[in-house]
C-alpha positions, 0 to 999 in steps of 0.5 A: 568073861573073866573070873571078877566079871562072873562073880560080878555078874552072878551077884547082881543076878542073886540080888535081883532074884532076892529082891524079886522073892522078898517083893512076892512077899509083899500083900499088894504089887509095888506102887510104881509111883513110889518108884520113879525111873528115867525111861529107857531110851531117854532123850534130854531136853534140848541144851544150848551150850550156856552156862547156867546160874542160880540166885544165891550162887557166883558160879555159872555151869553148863547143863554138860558140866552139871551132870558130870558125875566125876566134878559135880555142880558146887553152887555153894563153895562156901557152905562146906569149903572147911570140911576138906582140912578137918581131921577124924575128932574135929569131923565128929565135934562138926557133925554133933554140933550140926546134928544139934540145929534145927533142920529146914523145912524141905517138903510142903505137903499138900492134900489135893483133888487133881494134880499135875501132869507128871514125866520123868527125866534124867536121875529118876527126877519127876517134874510137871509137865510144861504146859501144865496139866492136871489129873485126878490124884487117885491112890498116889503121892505125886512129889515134884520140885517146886521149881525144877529148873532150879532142881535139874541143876542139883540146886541144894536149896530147891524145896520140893512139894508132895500131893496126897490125897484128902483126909490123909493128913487125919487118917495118917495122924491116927495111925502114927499117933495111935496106931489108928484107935479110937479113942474117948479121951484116954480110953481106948475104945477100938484097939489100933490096927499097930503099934504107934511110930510115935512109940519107937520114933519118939512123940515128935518123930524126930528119932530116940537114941533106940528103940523100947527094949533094944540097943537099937537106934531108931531114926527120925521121920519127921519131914522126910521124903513122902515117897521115900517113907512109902518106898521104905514101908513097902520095901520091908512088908515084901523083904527087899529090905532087911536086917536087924533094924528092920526086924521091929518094923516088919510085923507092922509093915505087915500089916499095912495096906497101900492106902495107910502108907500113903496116909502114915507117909504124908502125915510124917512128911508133913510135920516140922523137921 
């Protein structure tokens, strides 16, 4: 092997081995369902050969040329056909300006019993099972597209929907608002279990120019990816996920069980972009 495929080599195995030590850190054993892999060996559906198109789109692809890594599906050309020509300072003017507009809706966030039957596909994408069928929801969020034709072929319009358990839209609210108190009007009664998101992430969860007390900036949460706010929580209660932006989180990481990710993750996922 040569000297660049050692060094390649050697550094994949150091992150692996610094992800597995972080996670051993972590109070409870990874949640798989946060986690979704294409199973290996895995044999795609079936594809006759057609293109493909969908509604709002002129363009036509095959299943072949829309997993082409190297020239991508474009279904909308005209949606971005400017930022090919834009120079650094006009780049900057377009992303302050956008970062201005409302952001779309893109989750439904849905308390339920039983859900639907899950697999996995090609790019870690889970999708309902055909016909369907359903299970208990048990301590997961099953996040699925809401029409996964349309998702298999990176439609970029295609909504998704996140199932949660019962009552975790209310347990979520009182943990992000109040770090789980109780409160009686503005009195405490019972001390929260944390501090509130709301303190760094701003009363509505859509980010501050940085934290209390820092120079920090901190994100917005609100609408993002249910599974992802999971997957982000447990990442830095274990350690798979450092560095100085995550330094505040991990005394409150810390301190999370499973259930009141899953809780805190449905109720950010459920508010308004």
């Amino acid at each position: 092997m040569s000297g660049a495929g050692t060094a390649i080599v050697t550094a994949v195995l150091l992150t692996w081995c610094a992800a597995g030590l972080g996670r051993a850190a972590a109070s409870f054993p990874p949640p798989e369902w946060a986690y979704p892999q294409t199973p290996r060996p895995f044999t795609p559906d079936p594809d006759d050969g057609t293109p493909k198109h969908l509604a709002g789109s002129t363009r036509a692809y095959t299943y072949q040329q829309i997993e082409d890594s190297f020239g991508p599906a474009d279904w909308y050309p005209n949606e971005h056909r400017i930022a090919r020509a834009l120079t650094a300072e006009e780049a900057k003017a377009a992303i302050t300006y956008f970062a201005r507009l409302p952001r779309t809706p893109w989750i439904a966030v849905i308390e339920a019993a039983m859900v639907p039957k899950t697999r996995i596909i090609e790019g870690n994408l889970r999708v309902p099972l055909e016909p369907q069928e359903l299970e208990p929801l048990g301590q997961r969020i099953v996040e699925v597209p809401k029409f996964p034709v349309r998702t298999r072929a990176y439609d970029a319009h295609a909504p998704f929907v996140a199932y949660v358990p019962m009552g975790s839209l209310r347990r979520g609210r009182a943990l992000v608002t109040s770090g789980g108190a109780v409160m009686r009007g503005k009195t405490v009664v019972v001390p929260g279990k944390t501090a509130p998101c709301t303190d760094c992430h701003g009363p509505n969860l859509q980010g501050m120019a940085h934290a209390p007390d820092t120079n920090i900036a901190v994100p917005a949460l609100s609408g993002r990816s249910p599974t992802y706010i999971v997957r982000q929580l447990y990442d830095i209660q274990s350690g798979a996920r450092s560095g100085p932006t995550t330094e505040q989180m991990k005394p409150i990481a810390a301190q999370l069980t499973l259930q009141e990710m899953i809780d805190i993750a449905a109720y950010i996922g459920s508010k308004t972009p």
